[in-house]
KOLTORSE-895527 format. One record per residue (C-alpha): residue in three letters; residue number from 1; x, y, z. Coordinates in Angstrom, 2 decimals. Each point is the difference from the previous one (the first is absolute). Layout:
<atom><aa>ALA</aa><i>NUM</i><px>X</px><py>Y</py><pz>Z</pz></atom>
...
END
This chain:
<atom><aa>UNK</aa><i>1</i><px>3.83</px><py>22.61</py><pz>39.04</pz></atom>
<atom><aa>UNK</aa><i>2</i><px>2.49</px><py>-3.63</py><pz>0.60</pz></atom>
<atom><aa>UNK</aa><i>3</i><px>-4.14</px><py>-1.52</py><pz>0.20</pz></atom>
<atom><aa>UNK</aa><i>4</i><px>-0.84</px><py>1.47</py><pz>-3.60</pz></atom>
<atom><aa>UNK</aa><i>5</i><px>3.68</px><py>-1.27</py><pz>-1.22</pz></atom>
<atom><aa>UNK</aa><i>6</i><px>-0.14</px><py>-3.81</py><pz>1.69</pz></atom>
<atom><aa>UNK</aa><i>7</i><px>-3.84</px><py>-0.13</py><pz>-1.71</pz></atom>
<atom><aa>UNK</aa><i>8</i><px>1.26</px><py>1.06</py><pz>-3.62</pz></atom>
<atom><aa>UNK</aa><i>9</i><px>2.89</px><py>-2.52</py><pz>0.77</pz></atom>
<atom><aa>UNK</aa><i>10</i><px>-2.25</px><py>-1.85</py><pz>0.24</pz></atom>
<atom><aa>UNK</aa><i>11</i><px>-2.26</px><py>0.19</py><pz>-2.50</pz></atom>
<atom><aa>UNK</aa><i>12</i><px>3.24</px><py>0.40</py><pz>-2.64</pz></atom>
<atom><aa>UNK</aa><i>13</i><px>0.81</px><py>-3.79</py><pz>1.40</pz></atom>
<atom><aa>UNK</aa><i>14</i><px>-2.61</px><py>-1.23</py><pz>-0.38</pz></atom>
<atom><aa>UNK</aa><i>15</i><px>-0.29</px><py>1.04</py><pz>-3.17</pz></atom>
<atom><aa>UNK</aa><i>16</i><px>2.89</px><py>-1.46</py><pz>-0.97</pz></atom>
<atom><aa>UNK</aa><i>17</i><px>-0.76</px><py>-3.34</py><pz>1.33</pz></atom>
<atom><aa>UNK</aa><i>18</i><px>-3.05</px><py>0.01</py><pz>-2.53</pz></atom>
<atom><aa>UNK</aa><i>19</i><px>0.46</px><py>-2.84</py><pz>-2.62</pz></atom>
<atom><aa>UNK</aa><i>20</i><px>1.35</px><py>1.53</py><pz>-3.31</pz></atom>
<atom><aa>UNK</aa><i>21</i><px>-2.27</px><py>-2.25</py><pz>-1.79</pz></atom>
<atom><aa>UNK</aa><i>22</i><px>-3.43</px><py>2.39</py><pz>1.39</pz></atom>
<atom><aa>UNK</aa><i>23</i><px>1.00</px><py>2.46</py><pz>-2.81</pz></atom>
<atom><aa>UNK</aa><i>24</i><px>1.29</px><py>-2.59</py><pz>-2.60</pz></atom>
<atom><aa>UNK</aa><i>25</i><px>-1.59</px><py>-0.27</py><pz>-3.53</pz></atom>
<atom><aa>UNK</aa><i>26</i><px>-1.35</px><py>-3.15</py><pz>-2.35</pz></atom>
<atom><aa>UNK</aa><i>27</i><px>0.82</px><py>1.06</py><pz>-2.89</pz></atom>
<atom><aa>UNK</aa><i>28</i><px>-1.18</px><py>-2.32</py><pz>-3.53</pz></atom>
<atom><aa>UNK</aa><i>29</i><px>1.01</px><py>0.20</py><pz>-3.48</pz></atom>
<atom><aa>UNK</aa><i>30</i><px>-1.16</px><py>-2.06</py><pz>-3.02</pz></atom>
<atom><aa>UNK</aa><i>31</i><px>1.54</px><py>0.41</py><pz>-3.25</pz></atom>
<atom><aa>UNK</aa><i>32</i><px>-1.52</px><py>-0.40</py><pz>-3.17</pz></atom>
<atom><aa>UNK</aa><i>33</i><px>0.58</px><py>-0.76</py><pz>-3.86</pz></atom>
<atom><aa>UNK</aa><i>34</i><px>-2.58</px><py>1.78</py><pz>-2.15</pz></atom>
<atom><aa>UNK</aa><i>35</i><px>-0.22</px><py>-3.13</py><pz>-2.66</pz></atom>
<atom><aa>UNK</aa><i>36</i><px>-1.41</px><py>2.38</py><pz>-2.38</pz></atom>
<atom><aa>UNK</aa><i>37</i><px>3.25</px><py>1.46</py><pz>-2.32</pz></atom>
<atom><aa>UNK</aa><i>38</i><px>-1.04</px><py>1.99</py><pz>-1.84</pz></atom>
<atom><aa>UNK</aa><i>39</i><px>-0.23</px><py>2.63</py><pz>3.00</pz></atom>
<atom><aa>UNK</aa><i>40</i><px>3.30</px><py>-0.05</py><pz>0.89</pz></atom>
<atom><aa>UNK</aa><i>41</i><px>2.00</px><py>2.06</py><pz>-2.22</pz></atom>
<atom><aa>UNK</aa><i>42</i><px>2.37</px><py>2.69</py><pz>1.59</pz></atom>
<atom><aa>UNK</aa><i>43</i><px>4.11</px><py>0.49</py><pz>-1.13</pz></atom>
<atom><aa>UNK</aa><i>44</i><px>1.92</px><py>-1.96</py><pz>2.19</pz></atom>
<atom><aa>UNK</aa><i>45</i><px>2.79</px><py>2.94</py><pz>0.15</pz></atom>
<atom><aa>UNK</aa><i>46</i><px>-0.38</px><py>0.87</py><pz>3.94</pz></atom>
<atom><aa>UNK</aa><i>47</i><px>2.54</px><py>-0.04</py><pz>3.02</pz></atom>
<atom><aa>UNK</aa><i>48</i><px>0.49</px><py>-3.31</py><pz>1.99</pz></atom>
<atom><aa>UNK</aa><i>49</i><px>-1.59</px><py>-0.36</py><pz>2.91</pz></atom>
<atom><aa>UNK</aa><i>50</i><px>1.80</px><py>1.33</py><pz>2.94</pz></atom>
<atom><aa>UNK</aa><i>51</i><px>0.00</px><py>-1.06</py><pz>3.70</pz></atom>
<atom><aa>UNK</aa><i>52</i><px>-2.05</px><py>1.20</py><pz>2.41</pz></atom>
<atom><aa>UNK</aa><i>53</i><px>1.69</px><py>0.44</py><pz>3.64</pz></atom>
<atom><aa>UNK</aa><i>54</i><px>-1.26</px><py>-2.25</py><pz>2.60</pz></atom>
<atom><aa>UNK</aa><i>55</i><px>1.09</px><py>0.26</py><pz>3.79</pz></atom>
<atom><aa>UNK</aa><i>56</i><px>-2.55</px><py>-2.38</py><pz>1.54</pz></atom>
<atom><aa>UNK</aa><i>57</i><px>-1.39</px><py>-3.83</py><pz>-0.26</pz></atom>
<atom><aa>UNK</aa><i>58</i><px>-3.02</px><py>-1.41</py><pz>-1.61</pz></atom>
<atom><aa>UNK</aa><i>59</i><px>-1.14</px><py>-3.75</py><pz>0.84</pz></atom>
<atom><aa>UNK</aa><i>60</i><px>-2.22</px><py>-2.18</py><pz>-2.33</pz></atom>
<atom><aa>UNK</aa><i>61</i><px>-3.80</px><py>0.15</py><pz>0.76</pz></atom>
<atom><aa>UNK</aa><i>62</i><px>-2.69</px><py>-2.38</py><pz>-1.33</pz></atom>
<atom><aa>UNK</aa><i>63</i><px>-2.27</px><py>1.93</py><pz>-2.71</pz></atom>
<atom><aa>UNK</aa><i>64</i><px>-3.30</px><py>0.51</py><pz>1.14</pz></atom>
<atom><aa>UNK</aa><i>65</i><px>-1.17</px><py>3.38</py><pz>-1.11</pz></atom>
<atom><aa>UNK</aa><i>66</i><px>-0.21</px><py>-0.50</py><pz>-3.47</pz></atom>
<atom><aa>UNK</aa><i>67</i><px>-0.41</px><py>-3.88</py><pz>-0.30</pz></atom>
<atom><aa>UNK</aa><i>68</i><px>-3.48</px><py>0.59</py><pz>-2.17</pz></atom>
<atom><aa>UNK</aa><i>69</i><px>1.91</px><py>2.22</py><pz>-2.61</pz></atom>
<atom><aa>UNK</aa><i>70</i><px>2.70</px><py>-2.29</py><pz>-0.11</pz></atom>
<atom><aa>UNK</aa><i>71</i><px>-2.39</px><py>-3.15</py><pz>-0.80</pz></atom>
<atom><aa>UNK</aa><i>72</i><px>-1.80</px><py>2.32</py><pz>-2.54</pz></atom>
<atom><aa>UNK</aa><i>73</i><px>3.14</px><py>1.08</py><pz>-1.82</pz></atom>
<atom><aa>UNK</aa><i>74</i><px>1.17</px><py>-3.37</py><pz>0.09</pz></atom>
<atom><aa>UNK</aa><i>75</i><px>-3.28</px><py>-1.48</py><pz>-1.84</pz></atom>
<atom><aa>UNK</aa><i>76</i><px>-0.12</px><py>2.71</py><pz>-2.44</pz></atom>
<atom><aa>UNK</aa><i>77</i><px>1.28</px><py>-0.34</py><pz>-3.52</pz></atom>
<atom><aa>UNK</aa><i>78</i><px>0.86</px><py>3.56</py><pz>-0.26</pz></atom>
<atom><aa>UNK</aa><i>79</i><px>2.77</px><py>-0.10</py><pz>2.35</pz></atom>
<atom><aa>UNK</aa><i>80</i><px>2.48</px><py>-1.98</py><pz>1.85</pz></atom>
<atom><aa>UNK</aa><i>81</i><px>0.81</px><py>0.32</py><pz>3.51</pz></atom>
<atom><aa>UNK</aa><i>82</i><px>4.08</px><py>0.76</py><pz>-0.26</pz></atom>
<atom><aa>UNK</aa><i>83</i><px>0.48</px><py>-0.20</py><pz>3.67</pz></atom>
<atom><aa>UNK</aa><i>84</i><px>-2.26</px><py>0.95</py><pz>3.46</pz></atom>
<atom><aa>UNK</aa><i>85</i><px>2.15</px><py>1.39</py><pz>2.88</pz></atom>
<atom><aa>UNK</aa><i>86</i><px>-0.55</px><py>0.30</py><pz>3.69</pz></atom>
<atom><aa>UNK</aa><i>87</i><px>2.01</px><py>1.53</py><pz>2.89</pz></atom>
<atom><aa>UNK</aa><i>88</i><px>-0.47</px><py>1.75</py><pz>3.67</pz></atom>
<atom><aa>UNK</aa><i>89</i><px>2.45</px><py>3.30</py><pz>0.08</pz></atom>
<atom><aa>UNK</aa><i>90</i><px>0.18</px><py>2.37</py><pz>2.60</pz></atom>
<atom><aa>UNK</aa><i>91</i><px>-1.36</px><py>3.45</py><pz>-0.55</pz></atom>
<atom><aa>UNK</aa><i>92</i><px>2.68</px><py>2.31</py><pz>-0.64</pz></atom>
<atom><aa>UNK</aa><i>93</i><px>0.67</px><py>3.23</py><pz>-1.86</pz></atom>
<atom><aa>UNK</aa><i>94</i><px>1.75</px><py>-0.22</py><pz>-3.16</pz></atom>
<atom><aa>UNK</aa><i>95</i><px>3.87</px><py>0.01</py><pz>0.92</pz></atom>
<atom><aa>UNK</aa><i>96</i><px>-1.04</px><py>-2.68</py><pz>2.48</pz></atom>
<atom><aa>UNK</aa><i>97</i><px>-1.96</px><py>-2.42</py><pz>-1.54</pz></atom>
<atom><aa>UNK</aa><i>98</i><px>0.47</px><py>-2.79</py><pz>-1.50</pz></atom>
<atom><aa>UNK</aa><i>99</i><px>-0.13</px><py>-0.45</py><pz>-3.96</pz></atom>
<atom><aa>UNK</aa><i>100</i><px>-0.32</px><py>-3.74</py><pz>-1.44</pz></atom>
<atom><aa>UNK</aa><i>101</i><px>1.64</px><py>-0.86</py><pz>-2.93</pz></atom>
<atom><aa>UNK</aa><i>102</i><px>-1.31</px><py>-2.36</py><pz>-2.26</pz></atom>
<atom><aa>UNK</aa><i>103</i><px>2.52</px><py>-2.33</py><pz>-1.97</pz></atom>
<atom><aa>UNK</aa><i>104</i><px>-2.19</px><py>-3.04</py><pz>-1.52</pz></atom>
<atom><aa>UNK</aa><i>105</i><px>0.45</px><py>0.59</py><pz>-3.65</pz></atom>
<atom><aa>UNK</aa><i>106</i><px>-1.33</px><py>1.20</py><pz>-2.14</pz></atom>
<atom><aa>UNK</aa><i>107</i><px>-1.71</px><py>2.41</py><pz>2.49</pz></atom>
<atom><aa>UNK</aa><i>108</i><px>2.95</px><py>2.25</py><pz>2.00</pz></atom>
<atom><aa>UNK</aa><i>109</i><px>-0.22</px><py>3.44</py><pz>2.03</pz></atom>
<atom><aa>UNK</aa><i>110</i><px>-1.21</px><py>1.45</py><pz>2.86</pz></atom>
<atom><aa>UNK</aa><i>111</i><px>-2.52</px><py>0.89</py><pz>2.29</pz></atom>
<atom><aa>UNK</aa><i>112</i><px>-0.22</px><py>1.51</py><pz>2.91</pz></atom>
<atom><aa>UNK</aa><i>113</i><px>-2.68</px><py>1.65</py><pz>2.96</pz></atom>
<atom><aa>UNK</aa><i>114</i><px>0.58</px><py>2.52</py><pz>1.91</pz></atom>
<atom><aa>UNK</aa><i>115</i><px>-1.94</px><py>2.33</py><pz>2.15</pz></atom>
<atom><aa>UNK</aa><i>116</i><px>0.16</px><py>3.53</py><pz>0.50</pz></atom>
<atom><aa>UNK</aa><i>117</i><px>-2.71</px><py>1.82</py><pz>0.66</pz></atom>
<atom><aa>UNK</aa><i>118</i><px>-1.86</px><py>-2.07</py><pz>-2.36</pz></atom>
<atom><aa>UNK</aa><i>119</i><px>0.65</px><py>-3.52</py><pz>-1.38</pz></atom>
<atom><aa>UNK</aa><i>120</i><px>1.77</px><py>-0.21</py><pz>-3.40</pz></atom>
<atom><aa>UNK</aa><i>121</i><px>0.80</px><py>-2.77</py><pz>-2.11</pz></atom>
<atom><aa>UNK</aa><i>122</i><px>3.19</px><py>0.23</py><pz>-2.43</pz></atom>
<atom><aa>UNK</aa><i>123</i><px>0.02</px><py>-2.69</py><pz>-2.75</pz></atom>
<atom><aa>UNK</aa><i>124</i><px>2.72</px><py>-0.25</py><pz>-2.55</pz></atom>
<atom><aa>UNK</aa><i>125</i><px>-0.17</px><py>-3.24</py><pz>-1.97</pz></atom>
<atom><aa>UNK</aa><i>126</i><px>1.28</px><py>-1.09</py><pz>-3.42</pz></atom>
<atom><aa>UNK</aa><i>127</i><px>-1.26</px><py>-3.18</py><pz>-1.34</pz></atom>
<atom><aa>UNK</aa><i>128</i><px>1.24</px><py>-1.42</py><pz>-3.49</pz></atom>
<atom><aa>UNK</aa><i>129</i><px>1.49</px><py>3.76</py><pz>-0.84</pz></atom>
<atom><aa>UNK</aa><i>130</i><px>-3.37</px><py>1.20</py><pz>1.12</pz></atom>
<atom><aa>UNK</aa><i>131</i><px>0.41</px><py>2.78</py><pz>3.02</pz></atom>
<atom><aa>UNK</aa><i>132</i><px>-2.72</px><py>1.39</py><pz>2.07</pz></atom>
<atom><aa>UNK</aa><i>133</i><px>1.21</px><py>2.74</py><pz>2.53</pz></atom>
<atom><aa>UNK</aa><i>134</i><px>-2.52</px><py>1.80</py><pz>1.74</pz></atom>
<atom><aa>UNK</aa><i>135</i><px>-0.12</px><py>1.34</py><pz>4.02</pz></atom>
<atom><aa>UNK</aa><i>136</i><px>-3.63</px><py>0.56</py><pz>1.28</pz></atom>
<atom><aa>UNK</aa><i>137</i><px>-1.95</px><py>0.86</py><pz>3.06</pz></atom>
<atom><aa>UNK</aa><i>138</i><px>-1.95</px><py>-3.00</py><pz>1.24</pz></atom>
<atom><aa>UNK</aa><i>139</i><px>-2.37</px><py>-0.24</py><pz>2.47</pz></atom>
<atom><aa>UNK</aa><i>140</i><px>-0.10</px><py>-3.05</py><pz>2.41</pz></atom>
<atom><aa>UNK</aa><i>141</i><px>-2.00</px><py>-2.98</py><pz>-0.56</pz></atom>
<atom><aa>UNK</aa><i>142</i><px>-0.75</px><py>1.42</py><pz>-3.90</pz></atom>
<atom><aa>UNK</aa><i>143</i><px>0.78</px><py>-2.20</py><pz>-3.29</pz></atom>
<atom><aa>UNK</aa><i>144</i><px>2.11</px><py>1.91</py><pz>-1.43</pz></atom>
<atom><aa>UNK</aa><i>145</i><px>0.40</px><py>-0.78</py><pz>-3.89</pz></atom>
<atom><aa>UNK</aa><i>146</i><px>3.64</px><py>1.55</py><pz>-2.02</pz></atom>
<atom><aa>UNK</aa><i>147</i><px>-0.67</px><py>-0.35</py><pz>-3.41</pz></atom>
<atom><aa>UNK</aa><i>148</i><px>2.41</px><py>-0.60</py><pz>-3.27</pz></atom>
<atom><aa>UNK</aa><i>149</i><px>-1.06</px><py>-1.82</py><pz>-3.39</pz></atom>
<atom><aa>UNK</aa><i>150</i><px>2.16</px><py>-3.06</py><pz>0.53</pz></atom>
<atom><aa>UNK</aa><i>151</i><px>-0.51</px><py>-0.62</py><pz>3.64</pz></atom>
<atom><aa>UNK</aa><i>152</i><px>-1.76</px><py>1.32</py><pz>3.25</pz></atom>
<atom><aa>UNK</aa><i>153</i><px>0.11</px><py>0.14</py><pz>3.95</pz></atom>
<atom><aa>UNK</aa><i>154</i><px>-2.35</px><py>-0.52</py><pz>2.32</pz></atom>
<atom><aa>UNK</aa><i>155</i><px>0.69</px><py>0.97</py><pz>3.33</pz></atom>
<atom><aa>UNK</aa><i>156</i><px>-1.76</px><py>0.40</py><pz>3.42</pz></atom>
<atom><aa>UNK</aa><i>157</i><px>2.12</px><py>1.06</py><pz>3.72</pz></atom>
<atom><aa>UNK</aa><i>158</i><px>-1.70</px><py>-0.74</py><pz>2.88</pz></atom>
<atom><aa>UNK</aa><i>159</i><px>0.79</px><py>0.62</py><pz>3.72</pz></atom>
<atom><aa>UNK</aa><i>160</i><px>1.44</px><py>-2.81</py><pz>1.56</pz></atom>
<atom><aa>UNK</aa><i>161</i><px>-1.60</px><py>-0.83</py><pz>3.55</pz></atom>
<atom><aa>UNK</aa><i>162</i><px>1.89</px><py>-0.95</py><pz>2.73</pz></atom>
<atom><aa>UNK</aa><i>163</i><px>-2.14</px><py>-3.74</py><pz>0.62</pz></atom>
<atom><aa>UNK</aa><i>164</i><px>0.05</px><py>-0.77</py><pz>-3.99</pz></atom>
<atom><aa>UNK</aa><i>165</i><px>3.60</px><py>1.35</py><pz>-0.58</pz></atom>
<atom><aa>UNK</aa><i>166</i><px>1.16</px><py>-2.43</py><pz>2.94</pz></atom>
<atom><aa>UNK</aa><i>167</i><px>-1.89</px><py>-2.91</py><pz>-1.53</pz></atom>
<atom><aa>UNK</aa><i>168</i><px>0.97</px><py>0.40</py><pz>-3.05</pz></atom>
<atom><aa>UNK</aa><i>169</i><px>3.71</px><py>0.05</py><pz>1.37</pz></atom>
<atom><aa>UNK</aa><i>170</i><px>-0.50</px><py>-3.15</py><pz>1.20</pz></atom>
<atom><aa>UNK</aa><i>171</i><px>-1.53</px><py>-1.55</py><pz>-2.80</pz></atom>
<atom><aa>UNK</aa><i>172</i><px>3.22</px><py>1.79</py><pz>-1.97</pz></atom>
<atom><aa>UNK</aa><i>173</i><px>2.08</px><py>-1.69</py><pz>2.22</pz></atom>
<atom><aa>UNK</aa><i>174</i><px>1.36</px><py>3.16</py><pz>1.17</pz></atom>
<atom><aa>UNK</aa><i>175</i><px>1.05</px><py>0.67</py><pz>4.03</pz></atom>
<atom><aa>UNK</aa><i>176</i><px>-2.58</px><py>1.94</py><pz>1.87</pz></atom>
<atom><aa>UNK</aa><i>177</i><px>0.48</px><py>2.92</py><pz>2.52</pz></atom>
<atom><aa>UNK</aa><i>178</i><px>-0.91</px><py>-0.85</py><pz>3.57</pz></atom>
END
């Protein structure tokens, strides 16, 4: 019985001593204006955005998932890229993870990833008056578009490995677990 307790002691240690990053996500966001106005019509009587809670850390991450979407937006004459976002975050359930606020006017909110037994991504964005508030079910390494008549979100999470999360680190400048 002390042998079966030592190995899950073990095990539980070991465990532990895994790098947090192994379970981390990429997660990318790019913002867009739809240039066309006469779609974007809506009362601008709504609540303010509120907070989300955050209890953990993000770090800046170079955008590569959705690069090619970002160079089409940008050359189209339909839209205008407002802003493309990337971070790493840990995988956490909701009252855990982190939620990023965005402050770079005229684009403000939230958004946050969590996981519980599925992935979910909350946005809740105003930009110029315009809000667009939706919480969805994603699915990993899936575009995932969130639509409104003034502006729109792409978005794609990927799992961050534990080789391209350190490298990335260390192009980020950030310090690296030994």
């Amino acid at each position: 019985m002390l042998r079966i307790i030592c190995q899950l002691a073990i095990i539980v240690l070991a465990s532990a001593a895994t790098p947090s990053f192994a379970k981390d996500y990429k997660v990318e966001i790019i913002v867009f204006e739809n240039l066309d106005h006469s779609q974007a019509y809506e009362s601008h009587h709504y609540t303010e955005v509120e907070p989300m809670s955050s209890n953990s850390e993000v770090w800046d991450l170079e955008p590569s998932m959705l690069v090619d979407d970002y160079t089409t937006l940008d050359e189209s004459e339909s839209y205008r890229v407002i802003n493309y976002f990337s971070w790493g975050q840990e995988s956490l359930p909701i009252l855990e993870a982190a939620a990023v606020e965005i402050t770079e006017p005229p684009l403000t909110g939230w958004i946050k990833t969590y996981a519980k037994q599925l992935l979910y991504l909350n946005l809740d964005l105003d930009y110029e008056g315009y809000r667009l508030n939706e919480k969805r079910r994603i699915k990993l390494n899936e575009k995932h578009f969130f639509d409104h008549p003034k502006f729109g979100v792409l978005a794609q999470v990927s799992r961050l490995e534990p080789e391209k999360a350190l490298d990335e680190e260390e192009q980020n400048g950030q310090p690296t677990e030994d």
